[in-house]
Structures are given as C-alpha cells and as structure tokens.
C-alpha positions in Angstrom: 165.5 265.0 190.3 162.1 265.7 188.2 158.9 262.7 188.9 157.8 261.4 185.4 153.8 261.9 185.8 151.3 259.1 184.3 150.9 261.4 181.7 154.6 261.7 180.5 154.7 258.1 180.4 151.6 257.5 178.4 153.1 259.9 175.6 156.4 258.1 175.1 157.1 256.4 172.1 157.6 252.9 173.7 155.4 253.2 176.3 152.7 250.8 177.5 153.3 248.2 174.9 153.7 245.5 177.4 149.8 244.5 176.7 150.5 244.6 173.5 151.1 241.2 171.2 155.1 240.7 170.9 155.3 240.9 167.1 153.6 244.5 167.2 155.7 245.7 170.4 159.1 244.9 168.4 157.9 246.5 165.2 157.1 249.7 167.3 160.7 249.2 168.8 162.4 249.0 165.4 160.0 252.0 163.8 161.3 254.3 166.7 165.0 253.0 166.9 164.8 253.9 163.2 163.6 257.3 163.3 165.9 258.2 166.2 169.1 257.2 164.5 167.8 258.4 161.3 166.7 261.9 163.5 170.7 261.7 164.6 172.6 261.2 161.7 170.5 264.2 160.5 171.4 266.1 163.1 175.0 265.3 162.7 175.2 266.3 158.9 173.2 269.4 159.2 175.4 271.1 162.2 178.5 269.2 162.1 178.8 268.2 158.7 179.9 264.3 159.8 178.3 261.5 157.7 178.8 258.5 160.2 179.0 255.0 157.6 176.3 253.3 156.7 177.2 250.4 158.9 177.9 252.5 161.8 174.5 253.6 161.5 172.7 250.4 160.9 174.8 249.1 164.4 173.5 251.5 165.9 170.1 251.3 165.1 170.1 247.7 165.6 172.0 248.6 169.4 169.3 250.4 170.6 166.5 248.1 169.3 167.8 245.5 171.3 168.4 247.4 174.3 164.9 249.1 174.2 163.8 244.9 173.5 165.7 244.5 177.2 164.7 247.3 179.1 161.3 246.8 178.1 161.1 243.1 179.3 160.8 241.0 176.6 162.4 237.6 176.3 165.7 237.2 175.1 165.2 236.0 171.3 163.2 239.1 170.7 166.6 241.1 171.6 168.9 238.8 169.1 165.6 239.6 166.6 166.1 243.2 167.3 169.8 243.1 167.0 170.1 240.8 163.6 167.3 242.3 161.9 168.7 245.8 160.4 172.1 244.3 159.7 170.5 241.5 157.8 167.9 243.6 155.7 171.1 245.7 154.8 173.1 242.3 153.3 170.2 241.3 151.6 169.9 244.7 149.7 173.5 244.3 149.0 173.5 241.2 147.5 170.5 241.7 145.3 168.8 238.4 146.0 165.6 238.2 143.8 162.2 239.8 144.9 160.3 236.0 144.5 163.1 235.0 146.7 161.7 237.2 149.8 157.8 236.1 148.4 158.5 231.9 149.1 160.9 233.1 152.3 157.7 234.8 153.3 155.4 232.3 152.3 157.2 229.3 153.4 157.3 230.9 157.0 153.6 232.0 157.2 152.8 228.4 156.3 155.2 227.2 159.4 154.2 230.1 162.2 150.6 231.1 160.5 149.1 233.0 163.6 152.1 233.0 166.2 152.1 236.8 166.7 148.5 236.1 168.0 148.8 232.9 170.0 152.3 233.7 170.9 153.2 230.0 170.4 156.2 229.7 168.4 157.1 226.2 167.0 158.6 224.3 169.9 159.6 221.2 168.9 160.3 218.9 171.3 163.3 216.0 172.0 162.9 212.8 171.4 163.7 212.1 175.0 160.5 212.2 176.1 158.4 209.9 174.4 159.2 207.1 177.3 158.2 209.3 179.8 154.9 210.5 178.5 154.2 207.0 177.4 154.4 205.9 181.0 152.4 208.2 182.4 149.8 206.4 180.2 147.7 203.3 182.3 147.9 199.9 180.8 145.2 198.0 179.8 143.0 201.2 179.6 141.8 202.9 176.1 143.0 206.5 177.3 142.3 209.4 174.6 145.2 211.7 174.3 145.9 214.8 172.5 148.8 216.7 171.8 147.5 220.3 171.5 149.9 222.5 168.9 151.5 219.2 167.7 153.8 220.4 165.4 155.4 217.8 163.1 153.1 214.9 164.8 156.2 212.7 165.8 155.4 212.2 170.2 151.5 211.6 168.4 152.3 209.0 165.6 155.1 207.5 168.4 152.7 207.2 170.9 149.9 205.6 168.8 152.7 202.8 167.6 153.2 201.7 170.9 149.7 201.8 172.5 147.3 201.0 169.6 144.6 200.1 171.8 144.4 204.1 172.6 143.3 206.8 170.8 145.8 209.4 169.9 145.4 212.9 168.1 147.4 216.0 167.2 145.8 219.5 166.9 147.7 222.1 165.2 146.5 225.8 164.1 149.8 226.1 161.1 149.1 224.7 158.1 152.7 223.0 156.9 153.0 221.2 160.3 149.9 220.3 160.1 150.0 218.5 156.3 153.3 217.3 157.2 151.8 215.5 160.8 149.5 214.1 158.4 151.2 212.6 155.5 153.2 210.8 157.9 150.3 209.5 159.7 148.5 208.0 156.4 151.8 207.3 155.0 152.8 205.1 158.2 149.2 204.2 158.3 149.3 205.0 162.1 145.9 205.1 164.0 146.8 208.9 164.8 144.4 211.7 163.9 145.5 215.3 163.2 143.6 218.2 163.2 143.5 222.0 161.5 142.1 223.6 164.1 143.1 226.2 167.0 143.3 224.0 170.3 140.8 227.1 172.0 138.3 226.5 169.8 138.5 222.2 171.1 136.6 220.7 173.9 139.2 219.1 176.0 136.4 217.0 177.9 136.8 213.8 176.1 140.3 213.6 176.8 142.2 211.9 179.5 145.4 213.4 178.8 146.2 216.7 177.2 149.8 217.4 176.4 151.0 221.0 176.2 154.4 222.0 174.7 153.0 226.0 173.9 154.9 229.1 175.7 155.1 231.0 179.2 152.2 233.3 177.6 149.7 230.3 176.7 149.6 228.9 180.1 147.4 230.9 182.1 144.9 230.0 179.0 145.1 226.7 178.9 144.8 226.2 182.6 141.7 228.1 182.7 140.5 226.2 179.7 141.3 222.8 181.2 140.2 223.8 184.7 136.5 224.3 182.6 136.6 221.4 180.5 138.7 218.4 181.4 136.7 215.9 183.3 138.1 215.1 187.3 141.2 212.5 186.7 142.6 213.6 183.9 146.0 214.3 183.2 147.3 217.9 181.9 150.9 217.6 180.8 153.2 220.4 179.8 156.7 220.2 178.4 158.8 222.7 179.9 156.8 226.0 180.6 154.8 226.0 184.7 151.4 227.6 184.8 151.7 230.5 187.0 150.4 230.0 190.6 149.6 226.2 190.2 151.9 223.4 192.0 152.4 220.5 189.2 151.9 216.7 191.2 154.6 215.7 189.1 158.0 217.1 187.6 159.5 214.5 185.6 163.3 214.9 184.5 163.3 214.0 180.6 166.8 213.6 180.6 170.7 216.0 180.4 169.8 219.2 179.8 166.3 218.8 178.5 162.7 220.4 179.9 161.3 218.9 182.6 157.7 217.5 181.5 154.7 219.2 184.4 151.5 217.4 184.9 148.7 218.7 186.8 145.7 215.9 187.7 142.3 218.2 187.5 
C-alpha cells in the first residue's frame, strides 16, 4: 500500500480547499466533477464508441459533486446544492426560459444574500417561538439597548420594541432587501426600532446590553472574540441555535418542539 506524500496531496484537484470560503470550494467541486465526466464520456466514445445519454451524464456529474461535497466535509445543504445544481441548469436550457428571467433570479437573490459567500451567514430566519423567551431575558423597569445583529426581516426587532417601548431596540443587517424590508415595516408600524445597513463587524457592540446572534457555526468564533473585546461586563450575548466553540453558555433555553435552543453567554 503506497503513502500519499504532502506533496501529492497539495497537487490534487480538490485539495486544501477546506480554508477556502464555501461558495468558491463548491464551484471548484463542480468545475472538476465536470471535467472528469466530461474527460469520461470522451474516453468512452473515442475507444468504445458508447455515447452514455445526456441525463446519464448530467447524474453522474451531479453524483460525484455531491459525494466529493461529503467526503470533503462540508455541511449537508452544500451536498443537495451539488446534487440539484447540474440537473436543474439542464431543465432550464430545455425549457427555454428567457435570459432577463435568469438577470431578476440573479438579481433578486444578490439583493437577499448580498455578501453570504464572504460572511458565510446565510438568511436564517428565525420562529416566532422565541420572541417570549428573549423578551424575558430582558429586566423590567431598566432602559436596556438591544441589537439584533444580521436581523433579517426585522420581525424579533419591531416585536420586541412593541412590547418594551421604554427600551431601545435596533436591527443591523449587511443585505440590502432585508434590510429595506425591516425598515418599511418599522416606519410603516411607526415602531421605535432602528435598522441599520451596515456589516455587524464593522459595529461597536459596547453600548449594548444585549446582543442577539442568529448567524452560522462559521461566524461564532468571530463574534465571540468581537464581543469578548467590546461588550461591557454584564451584558448579555444571545445566540439562536449555533454554540461558540470552546465556551459553556450560562443558559440553554428550550424555545419550544423541535425548535433551536436560544445560548446566552454573560461577558
């Protein structure tokens, strides 16, 4: 049995793109799936003379993305990515949907994810379950400032400012349709709530007493840096669903059946 050297390894196709952003480590995936099914079906028309179907191909291809996805550790939805992606660019050729179709598609989802392949924050929204338990973790009689940091569509914000107007409430959210949305409904409901354009690591979190987190597994060690540095000693950080790596929460609160348990972490 032959020892793969460093060296061997560094040369592979798919090798060492765990440090690489998600987004980029799937398109690499999909490139090299590609070419080696493409490399394959040559191969098989050249000396056997065998044309395999299109769709056997395009299986195929998809397969191996998504096993590659697997065997190179990435979570799960970037395997069903991996696996729907060929089969559905092959449909939408076959249908003949419009070019400005794929333009607003495009568009419309920039406007809803803007820099996710960076941040690695997809949009999580979260259940409406847990707006009592967040809003009891708040102290009564006390103007607390809270902020929801990538807020999304604004609804725990523009909730929680309804029922404690003598706080201060605001929602910070890097993509811009959220973002407008969170605040239409905040001028339109003429809530106290503030929203902001703005990436959360670019905000001072010192002026807040409780900073609410609903981001990913890859943000955490981040933010818990960040609000190890900033937040003032008392404050609250919350997170809805994801741990931070190598830190014991005080509390795990169970939002309800089935749903994330909300994390908080006094600093």
């Amino acid at each position: 049995m032959g020892v793969q050297s460093d060296h061997d390894e560094a040369d592979s196709p798919v090798a060492n793109t765990k440090a690489m952003l998600p987004a980029l480590h799937a398109l690499l995936i999909q490139v090299f799936s590609l070419l080696l099914c493409s490399a394959a079906v040559f191969i098989l028309a050249a000396a056997f003379r065998f044309q395999p179907p299109l769709y056997v191909a395009v299986i195929l291809q998809a397969g191996l993305a998504a096993g590659i996805a697997c065997l190179r550790g990435m979570d799960w939805w970037w395997w069903c990515i991996q696996l729907l992606f060929p089969p559905a660019i092959v449909v939408f050729l076959a249908v003949g949907f419009p070019p400005s179709y794929f333009l607003f598609g495009f568009l419309f989802l920039l406007l809803l994810f803007w820099s996710t392949y960076r941040t690695q924050v997809p949009y999580y929204p979260s259940r409406a379950s847990l707006f009592p338990f967040v809003r009891d973790l708040l102290p009564v009689g006390k103007a607390v400032q809270f902020i929801d940091i990538g807020s999304g569509l604004g609804g725990l914000v523009i909730s929680l400012a309804k029922a404690r107007r003598d706080a201060g409430f605001t929602g910070v959210e890097i993509a811009p349709l959220p973002w407008c949305i969170s605040y239409l409904r905040a001028k339109l409901s003429r809530s106290n709530a503030h929203f902001l354009l703005q990436n959360y690591m670019e905000l001072n979190l010192q002026s807040y007493d409780f900073v609410f987190a609903y981001l990913s597994p890859a943000a955490m060690p981040g933010l818990w840096q960040k609000a190890k540095s900033e937040m003032r000693a008392g404050a609250m950080l919350l997170s809805y669903e994801f741990v931070i790596p190598g830190a014991e929460p005080d509390l795990c609160i169970n939002t309800g059946d089935n749903a994330p348990i909300l994390y908080a972490w006094r600093i």
